[in-house]
GUMAR-756427 format. One record per residue: y, x, z of N, C-alpha, C, O in turn. Coordinates in steps of 0.1 Angstrom, whole numbers, padded with zeros to 4 digits, always signed. Example, Ala and Ser with C-alpha at 12.3 -4.5 7.8 and 13.67 -1.06 7.14 Angstrom:
2
-0057+0132+0078-0045+0123+0078-0033+0132+0078-0033+0142+0085-0022+0128+0071-0011+0137+0071+0000+0129+0079+0011+0134+0080
//
This chain:
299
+1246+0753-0375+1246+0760-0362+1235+0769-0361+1225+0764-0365+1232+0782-0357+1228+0794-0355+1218+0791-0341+1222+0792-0330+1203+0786-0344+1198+0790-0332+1197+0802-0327+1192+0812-0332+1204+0800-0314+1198+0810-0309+1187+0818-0298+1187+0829-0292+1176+0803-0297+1163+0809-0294+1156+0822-0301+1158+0825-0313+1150+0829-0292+1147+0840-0300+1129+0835-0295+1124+0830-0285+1124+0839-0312+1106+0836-0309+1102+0847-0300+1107+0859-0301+1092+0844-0290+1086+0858-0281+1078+0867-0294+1069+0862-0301+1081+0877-0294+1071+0885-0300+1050+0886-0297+1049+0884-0285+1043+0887-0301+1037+0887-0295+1031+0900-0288+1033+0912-0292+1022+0894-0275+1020+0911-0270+1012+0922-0269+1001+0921-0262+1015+0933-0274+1005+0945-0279+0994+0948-0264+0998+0954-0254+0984+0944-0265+0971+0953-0256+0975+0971-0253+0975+0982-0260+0978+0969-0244+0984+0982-0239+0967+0991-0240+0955+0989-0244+0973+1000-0236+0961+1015-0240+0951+1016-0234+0940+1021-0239+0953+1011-0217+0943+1011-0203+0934+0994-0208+0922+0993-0207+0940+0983-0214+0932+0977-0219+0920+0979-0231+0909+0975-0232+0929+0987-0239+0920+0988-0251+0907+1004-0246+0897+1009-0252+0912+1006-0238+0899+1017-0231+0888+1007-0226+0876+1007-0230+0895+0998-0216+0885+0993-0209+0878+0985-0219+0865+0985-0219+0884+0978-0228+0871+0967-0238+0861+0980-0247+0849+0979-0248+0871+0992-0253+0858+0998-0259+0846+1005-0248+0835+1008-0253+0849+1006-0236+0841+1008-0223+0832+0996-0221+0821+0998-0216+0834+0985-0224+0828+0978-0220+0816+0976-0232+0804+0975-0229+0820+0975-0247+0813+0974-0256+0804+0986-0257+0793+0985-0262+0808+0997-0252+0801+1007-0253+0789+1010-0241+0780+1018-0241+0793+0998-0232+0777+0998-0217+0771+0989-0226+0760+0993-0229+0776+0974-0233+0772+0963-0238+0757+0972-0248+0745+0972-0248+0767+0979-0254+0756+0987-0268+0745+0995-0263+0733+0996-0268+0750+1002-0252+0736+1014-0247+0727+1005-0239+0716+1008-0238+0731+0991-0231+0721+0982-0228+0717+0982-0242+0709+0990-0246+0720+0975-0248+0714+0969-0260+0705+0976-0265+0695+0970-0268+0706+0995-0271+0696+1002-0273+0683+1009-0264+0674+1016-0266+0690+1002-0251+0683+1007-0241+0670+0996-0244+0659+1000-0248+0674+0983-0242+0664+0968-0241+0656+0972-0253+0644+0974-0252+0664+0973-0267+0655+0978-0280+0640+0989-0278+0628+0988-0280+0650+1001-0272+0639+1012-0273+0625+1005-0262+0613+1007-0264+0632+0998-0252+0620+0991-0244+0608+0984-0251+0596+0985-0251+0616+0976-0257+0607+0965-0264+0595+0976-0275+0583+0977-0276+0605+0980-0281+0597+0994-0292+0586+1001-0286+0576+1005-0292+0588+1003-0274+0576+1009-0268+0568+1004-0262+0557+1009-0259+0572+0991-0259+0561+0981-0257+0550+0979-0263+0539+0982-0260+0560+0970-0280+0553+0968-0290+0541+0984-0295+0530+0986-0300+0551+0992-0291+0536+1004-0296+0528+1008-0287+0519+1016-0291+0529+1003-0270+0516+1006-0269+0506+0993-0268+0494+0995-0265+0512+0980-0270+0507+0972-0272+0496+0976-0289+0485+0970-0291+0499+0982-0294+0495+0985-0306+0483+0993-0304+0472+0991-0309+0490+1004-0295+0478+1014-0293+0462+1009-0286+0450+1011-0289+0470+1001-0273+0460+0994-0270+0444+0984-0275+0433+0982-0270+0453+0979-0288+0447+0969-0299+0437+0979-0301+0426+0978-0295+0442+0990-0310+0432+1003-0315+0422+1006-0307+0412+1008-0313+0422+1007-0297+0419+1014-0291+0408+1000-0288+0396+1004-0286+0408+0992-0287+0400+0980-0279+0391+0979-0293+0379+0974-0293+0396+0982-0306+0386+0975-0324+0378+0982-0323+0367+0980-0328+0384+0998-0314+0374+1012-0312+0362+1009-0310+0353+1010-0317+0363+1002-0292+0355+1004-0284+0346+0991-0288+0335+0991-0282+0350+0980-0295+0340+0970-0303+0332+0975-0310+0320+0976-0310+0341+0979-0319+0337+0989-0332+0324+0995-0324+0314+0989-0328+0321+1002-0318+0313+1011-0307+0302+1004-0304+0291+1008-0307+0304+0991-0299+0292+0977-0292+0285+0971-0305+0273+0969-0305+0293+0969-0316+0288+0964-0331+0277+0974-0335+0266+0969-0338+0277+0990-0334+0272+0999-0339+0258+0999-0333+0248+1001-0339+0260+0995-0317+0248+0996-0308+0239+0987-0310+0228+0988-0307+0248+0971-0319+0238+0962-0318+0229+0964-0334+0218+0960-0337+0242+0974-0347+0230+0974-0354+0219+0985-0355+0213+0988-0365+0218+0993-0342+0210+1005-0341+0198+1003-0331+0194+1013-0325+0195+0996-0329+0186+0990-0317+0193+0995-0305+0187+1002-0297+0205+0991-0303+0210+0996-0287+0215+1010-0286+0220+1014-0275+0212+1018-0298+0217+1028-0293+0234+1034-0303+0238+1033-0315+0241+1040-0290+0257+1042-0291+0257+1056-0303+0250+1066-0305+0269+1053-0308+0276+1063-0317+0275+1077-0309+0270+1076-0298+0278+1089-0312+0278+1099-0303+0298+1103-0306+0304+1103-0317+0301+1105-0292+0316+1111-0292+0316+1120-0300+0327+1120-0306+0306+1131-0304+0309+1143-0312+0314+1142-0323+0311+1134-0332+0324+1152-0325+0328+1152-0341+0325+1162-0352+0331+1163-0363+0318+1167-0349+0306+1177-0357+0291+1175-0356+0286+1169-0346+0283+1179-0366+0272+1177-0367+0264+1191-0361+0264+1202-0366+0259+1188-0349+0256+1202-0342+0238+1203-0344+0230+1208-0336+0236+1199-0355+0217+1201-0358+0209+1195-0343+0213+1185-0335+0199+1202-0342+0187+1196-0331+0194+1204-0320+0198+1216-0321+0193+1197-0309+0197+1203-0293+0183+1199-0288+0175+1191-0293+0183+1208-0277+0178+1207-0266+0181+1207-0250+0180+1217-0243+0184+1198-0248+0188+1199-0234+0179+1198-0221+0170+1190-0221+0179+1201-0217+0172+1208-0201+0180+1210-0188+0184+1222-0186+0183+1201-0178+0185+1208-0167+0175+1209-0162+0163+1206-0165+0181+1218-0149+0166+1226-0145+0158+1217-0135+0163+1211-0126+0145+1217-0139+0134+1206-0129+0136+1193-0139+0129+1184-0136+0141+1192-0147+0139+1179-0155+0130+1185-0166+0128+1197-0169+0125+1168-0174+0113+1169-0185+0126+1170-0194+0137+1165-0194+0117+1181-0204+0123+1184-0220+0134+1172-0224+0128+1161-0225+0150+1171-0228+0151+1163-0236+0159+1169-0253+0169+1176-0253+0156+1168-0260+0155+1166-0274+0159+1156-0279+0155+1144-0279+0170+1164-0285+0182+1157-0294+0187+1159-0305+0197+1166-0306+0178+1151-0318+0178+1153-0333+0194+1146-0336+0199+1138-0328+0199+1150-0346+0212+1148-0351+0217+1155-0360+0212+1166-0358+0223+1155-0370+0229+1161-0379+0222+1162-0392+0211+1157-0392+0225+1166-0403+0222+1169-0410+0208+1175-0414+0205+1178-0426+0200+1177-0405+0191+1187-0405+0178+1178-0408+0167+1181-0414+0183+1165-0402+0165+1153-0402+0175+1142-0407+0168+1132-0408+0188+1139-0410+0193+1127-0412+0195+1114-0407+0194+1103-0412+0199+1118-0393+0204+1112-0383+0218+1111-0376+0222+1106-0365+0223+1119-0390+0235+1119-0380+0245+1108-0376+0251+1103-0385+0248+1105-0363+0259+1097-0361+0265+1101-0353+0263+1096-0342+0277+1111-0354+0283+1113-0348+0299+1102-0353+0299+1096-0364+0307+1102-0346+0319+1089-0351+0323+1092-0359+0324+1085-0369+0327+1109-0358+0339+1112-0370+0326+1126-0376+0317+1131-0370+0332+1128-0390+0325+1141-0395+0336+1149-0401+0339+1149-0412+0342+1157-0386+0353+1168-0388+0344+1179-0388+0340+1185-0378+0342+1181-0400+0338+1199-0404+0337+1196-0419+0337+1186-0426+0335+1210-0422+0337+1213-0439+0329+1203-0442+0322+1198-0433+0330+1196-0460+0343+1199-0462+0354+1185-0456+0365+1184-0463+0353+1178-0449+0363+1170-0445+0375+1177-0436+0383+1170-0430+0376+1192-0436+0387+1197-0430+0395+1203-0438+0393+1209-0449+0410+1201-0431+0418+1216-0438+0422+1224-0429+0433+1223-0423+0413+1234-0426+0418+1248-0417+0415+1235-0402+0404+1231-0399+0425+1232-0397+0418+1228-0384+0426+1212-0386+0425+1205-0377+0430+1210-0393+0432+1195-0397+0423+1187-0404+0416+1192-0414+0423+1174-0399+0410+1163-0407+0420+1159-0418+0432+1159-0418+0411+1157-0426+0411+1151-0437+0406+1137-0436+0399+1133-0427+0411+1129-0448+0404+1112-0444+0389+1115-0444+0382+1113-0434+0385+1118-0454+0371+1118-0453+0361+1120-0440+0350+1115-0438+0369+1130-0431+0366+1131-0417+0363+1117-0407+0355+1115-0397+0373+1107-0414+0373+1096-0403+0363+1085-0410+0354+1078-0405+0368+1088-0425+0355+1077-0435+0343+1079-0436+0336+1070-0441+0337+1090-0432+0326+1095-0436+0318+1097-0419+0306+1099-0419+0325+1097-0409+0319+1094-0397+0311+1081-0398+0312+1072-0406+0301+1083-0384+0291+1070-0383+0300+1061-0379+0300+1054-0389+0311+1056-0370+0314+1047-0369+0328+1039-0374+0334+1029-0370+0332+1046-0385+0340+1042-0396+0333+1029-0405+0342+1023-0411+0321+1023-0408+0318+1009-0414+0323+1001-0404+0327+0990-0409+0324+1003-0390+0323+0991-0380+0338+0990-0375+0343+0980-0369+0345+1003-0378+0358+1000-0377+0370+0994-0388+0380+0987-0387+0364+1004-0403+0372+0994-0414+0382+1001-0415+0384+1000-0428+0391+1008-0412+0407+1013-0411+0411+1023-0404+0411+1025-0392+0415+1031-0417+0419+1045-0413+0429+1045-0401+0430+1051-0391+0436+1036-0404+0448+1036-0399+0445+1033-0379+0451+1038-0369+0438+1026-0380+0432+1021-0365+0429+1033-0355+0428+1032-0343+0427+1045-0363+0420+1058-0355+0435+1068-0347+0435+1078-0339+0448+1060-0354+0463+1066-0351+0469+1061-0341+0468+1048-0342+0475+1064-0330+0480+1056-0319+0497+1055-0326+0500+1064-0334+0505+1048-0323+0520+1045-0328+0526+1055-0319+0537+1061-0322+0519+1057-0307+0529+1067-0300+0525+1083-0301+0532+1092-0295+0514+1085-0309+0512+1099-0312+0529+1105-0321+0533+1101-0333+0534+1111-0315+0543+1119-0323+0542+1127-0334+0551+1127-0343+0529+1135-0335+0527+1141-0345+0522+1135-0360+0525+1124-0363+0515+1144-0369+0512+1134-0383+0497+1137-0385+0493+1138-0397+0488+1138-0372+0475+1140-0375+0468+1125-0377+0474+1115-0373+0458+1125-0382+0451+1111-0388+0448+1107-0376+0454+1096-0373+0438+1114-0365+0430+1102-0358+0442+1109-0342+0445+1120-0339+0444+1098-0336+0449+1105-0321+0439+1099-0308+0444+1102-0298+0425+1091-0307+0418+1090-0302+0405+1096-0300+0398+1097-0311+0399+1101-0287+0386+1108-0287+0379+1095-0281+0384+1084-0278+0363+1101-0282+0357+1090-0268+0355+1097-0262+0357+1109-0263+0347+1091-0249+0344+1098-0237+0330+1108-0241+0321+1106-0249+0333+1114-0235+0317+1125-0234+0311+1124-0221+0308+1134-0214+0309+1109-0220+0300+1104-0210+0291+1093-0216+0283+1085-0211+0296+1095-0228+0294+1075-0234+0284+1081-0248+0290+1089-0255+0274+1078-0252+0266+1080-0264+0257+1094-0264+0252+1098-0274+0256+1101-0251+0248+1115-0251+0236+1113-0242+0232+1102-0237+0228+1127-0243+0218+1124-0229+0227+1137-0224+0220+1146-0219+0242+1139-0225+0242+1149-0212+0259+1151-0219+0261+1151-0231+0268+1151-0210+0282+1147-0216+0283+1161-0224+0280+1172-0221+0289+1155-0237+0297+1161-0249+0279+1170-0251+0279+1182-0249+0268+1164-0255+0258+1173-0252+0254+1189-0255+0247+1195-0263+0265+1192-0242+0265+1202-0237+0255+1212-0223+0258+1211-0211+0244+1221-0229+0239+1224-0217+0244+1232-0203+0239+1234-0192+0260+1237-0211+0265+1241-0196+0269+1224-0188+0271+1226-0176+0269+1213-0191+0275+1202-0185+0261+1197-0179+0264+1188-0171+0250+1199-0181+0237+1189-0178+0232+1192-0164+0227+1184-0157+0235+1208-0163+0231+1203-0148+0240+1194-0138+0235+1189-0127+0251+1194-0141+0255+1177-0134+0244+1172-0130+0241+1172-0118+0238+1167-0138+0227+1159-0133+0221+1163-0122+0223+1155-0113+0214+1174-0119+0208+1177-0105+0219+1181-0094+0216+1187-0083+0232+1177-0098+0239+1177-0083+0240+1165-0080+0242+1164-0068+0239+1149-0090+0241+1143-0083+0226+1134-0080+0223+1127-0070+0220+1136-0091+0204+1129-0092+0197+1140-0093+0202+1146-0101+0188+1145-0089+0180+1158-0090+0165+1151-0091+0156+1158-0098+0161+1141-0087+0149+1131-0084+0145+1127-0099+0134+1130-0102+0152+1122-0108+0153+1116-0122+0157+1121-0136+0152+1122-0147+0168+1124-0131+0177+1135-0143+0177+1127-0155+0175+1132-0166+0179+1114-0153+0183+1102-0164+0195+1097-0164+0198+1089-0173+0204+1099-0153+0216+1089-0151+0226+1097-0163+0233+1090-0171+0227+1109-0164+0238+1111-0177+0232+1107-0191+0239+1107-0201+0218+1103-0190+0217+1098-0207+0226+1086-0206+0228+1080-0196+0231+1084-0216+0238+1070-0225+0236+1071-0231+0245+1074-0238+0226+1070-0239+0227+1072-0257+0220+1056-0262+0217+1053-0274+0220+1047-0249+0221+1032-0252+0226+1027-0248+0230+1033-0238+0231+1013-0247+0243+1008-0242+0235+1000-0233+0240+0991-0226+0223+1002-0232+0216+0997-0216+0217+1003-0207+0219+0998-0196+0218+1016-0207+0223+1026-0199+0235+1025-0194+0234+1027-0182+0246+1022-0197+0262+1022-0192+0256+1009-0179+0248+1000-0180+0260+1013-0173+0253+1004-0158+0266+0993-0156+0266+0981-0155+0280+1002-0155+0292+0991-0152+0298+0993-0168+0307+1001-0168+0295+0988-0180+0309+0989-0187+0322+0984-0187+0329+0991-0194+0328+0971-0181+0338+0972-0178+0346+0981-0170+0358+0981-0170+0335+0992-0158+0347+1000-0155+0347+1019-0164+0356+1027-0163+0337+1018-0171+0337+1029-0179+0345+1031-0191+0344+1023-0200+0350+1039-0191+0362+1044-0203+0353+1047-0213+0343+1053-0210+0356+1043-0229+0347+1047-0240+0359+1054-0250+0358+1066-0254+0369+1046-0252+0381+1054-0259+0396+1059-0254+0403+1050-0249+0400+1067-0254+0410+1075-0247+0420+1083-0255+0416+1092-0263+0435+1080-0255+0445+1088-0258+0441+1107-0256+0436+1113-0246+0445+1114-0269+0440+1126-0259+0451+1136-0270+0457+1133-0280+0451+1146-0263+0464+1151-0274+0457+1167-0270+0462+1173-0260+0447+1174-0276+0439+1185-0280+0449+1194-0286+0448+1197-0298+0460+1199-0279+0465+1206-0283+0469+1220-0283+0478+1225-0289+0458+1225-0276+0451+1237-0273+0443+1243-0286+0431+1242-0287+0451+1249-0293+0445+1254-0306+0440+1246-0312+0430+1252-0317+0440+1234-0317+0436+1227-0321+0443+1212-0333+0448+1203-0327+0443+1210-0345+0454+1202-0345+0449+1191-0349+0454+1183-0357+0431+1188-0340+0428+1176-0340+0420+1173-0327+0418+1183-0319+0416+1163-0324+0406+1163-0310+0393+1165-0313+0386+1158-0320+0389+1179-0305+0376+1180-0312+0371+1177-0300+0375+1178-0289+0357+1173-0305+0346+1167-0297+0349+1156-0290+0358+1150-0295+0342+1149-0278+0344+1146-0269+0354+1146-0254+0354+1156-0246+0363+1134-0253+0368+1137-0238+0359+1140-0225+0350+1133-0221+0362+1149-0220+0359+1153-0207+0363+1159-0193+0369+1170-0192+0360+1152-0181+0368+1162-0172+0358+1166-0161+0347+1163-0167+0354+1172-0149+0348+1178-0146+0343+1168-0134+0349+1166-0123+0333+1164-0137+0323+1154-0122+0324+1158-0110+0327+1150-0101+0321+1170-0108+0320+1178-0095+0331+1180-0091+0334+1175-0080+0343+1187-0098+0354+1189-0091+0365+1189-0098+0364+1189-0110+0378+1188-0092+0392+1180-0097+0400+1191-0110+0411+1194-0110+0386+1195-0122+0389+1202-0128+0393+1190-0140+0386+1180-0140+0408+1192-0152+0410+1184-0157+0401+1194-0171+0408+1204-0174+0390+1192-0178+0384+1202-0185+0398+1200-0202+0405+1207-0208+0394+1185-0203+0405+1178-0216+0414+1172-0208+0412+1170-0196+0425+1168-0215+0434+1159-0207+0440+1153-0214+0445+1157-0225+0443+1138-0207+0448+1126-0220+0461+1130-0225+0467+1138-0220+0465+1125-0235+0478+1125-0240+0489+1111-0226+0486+1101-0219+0498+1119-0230+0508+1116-0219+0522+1110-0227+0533+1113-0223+0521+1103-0235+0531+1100-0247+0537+1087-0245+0544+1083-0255+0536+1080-0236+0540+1068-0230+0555+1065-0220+0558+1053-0218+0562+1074-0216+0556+1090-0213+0551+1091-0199+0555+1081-0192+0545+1099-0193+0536+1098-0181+0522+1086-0181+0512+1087-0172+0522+1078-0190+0515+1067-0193+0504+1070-0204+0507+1076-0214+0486+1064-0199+0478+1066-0205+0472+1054-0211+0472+1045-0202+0467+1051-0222+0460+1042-0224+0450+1045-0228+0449+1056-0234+0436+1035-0228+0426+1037-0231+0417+1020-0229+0421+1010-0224+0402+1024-0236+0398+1014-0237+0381+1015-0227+0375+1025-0224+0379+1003-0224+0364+1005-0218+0354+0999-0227+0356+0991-0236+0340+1004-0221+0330+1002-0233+0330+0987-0234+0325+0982-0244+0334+0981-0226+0332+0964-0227+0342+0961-0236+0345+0949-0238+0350+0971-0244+0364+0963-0251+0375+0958-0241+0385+0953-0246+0374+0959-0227+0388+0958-0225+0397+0968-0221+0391+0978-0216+0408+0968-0222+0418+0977-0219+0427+0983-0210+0433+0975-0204+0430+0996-0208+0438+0995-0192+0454+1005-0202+0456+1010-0214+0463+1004-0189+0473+1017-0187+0479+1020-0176+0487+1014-0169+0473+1036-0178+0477+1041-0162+0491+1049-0159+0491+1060-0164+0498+1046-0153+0505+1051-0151+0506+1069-0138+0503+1070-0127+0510+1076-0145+0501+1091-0135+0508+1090-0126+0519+1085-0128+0506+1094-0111+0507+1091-0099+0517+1110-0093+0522+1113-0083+0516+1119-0105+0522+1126-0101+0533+1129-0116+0528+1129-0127+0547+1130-0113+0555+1132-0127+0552+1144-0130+0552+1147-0142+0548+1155-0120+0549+1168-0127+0533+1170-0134+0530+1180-0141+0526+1163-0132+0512+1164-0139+0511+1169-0155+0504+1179-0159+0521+1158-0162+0515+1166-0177+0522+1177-0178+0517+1185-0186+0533+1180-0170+0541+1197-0175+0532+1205-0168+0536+1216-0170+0524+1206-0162+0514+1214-0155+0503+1217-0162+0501+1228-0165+0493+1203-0167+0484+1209-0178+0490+1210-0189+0484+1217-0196+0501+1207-0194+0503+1213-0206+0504+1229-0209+0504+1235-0220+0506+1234-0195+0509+1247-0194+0497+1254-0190+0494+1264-0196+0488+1249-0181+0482+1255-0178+0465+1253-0190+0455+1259-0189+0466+1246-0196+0455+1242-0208+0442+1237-0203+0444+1231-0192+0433+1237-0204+0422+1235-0204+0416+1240-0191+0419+1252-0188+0407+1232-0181+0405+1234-0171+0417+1236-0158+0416+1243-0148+0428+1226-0162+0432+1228-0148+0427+1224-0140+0420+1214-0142+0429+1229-0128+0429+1224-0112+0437+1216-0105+0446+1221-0099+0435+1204-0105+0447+1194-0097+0442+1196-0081+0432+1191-0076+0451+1205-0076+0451+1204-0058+0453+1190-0057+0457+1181-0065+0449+1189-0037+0457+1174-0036+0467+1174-0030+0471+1183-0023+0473+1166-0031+0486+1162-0024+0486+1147-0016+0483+1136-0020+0492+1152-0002+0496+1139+0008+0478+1135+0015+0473+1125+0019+0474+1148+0015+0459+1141+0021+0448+1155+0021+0449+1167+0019+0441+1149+0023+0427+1156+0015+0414+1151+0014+0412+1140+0019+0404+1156+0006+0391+1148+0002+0396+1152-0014+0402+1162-0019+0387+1139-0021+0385+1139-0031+0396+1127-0041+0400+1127-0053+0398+1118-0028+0413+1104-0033+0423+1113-0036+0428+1111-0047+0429+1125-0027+0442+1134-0029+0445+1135-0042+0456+1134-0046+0435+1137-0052+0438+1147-0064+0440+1130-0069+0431+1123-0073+0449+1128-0068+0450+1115-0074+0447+1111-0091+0436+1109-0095+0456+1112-0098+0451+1112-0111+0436+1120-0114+0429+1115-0123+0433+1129-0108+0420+1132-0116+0409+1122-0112+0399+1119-0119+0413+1115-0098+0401+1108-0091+0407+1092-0101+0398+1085-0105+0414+1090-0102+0416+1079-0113+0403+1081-0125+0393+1074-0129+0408+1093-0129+0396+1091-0140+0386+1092-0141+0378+1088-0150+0386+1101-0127+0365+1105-0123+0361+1092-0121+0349+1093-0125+0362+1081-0117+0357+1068-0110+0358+1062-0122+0355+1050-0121+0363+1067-0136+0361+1054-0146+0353+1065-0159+0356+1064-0171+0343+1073-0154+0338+1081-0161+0323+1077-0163+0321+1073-0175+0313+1077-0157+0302+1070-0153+0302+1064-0139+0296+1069-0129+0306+1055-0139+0305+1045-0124+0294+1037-0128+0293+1030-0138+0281+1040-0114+0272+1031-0111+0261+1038-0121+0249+1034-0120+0265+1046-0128+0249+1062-0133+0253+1074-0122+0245+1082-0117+0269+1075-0120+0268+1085-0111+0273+1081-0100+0276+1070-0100+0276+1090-0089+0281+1084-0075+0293+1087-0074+0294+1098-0080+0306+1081-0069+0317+1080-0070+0321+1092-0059+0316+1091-0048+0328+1100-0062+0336+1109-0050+0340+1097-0034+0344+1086-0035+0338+1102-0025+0347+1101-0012+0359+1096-0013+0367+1095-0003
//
């Protein structure tokens, strides 16, 4: 006898289904690279941060084997200075090559350059390369480019007058005129608050330059950004304080880095939502963590 049950076939996933499951695997996956690239950038500024904190040890080790006194931010050997603001006593500043003192961090100039790129020797042959140990520690993970070092220090931190510069010294007599000692640092008895003073800083010198030269700096008196940090986080800064701990700031305006990047060196951050000296928000972020408690904090 001939059954005549017939088996059901079984049944094909029509077209509106098989859209919707590759739709669904396809949110599943861009979460998924989304969560990834998160973590990835975590882990690298978690990284950066590290660097950035061996830096600013690196920096405190140097001071304790020099009788107290700090590395200088500079990265050339600029012979004997003299600095003078006006109404202050003579100060005199032997360094370089000239008497055999030099300690500046890094020694970017001939021959540790090529044309305007360091060379290792630049980062090995600086003063504070014994105390850091590793080329590699001077690179942030989130520098994009392929230069060796992507951190400056501050040019508030190891001078008697930031980035010792005598256009920068009369600072001093706008905010101390009586003493004209609060911009020396050139000991780490001097830093009055270091946990709130910034000593190492993201900085991305990319103003003719295809390394960070000198010292970070921005302008005490007014909401001038003279350097400006690197922004590679993105909108996000890191950096280290002279005590070795660490911050990251997030910038308070989005259009900020497309602004100095365009406008280069010495912008002007107007304020916004106010006025005074708080308005200029990001720049007053960083004026208050520049010398706090040697100099007097803006309004």
């Amino acid at each position: 006898m001939i059954d005549m049950r017939m088996s059901k076939a079984p049944r094909a996933f029509s077209l509106t289904e098989l859209l919707v499951v590759v739709a669904i695997l396809a949110l599943l996956m861009a979460l998924l690279i989304t969560a990834i690239a998160a973590v990835q950038r975590t882990a690298r500024v978690t990284k950066c941060l590290h660097n950035q904190r061996q830096i600013a040890l690196a920096c405190a080790s140097y001071a304790s084997s020099n009788a107290g006194r700090l590395v200088s931010p500079l990265t050339s050997s600029p012979g004997t200075l003299t600095l003078t603001p006006p109404g202050c006593p003579t100060i005199s500043y032997p360094t370089g090559t000239l008497n055999n003192e030099f300690h500046s961090w890094t020694a970017s100039f001939a021959p540790n350059m090529m044309g305007s790129t360091e060379l290792e020797t630049a980062i090995t042959k600086g003063a504070l390369y014994p105390y850091v140990g590793s080329v590699l520690l001077y690179r942030s993970p989130l520098d994009p480019g392929t230069r060796l070092r992507s951190y400056s220090l501050s040019a508030f931190v190891g001078c008697h007058s930031p980035d010792e510069r005598t256009s920068y010294s009369g600072w001093e007599q706008y905010y101390e005129p009586e003493n004209c000692q609060n911009l020396n640092t050139t000991a780490m008895s001097r830093i009055q608050q270091p946990s709130k003073t910034i000593n190492c800083i993201t900085e991305d010198d990319n103003d003719g330059f295809n390394y960070n030269n000198q010292g970070w700096i921005i302008d005490l008196t007014n909401s001038n950004w003279v350097d400006w940090p690197a922004f590679w986080d993105p909108r996000n800064v890191t950096y280290a304080m002279v005590d070795g701990s660490t911050e990251r700031y997030e910038v308070a305006r989005p259009e900020l880095p497309g602004l100095i990047d365009a406008f280069g060196h010495w912008y002007y951050e107007a304020p916004v939502n106010g006025s005074g000296w708080r308005a200029r928000r990001d720049w007053y972020h960083f004026r208050i963590r520049c010398l706090p408690g040697n100099v007097p904090n803006p309004p």
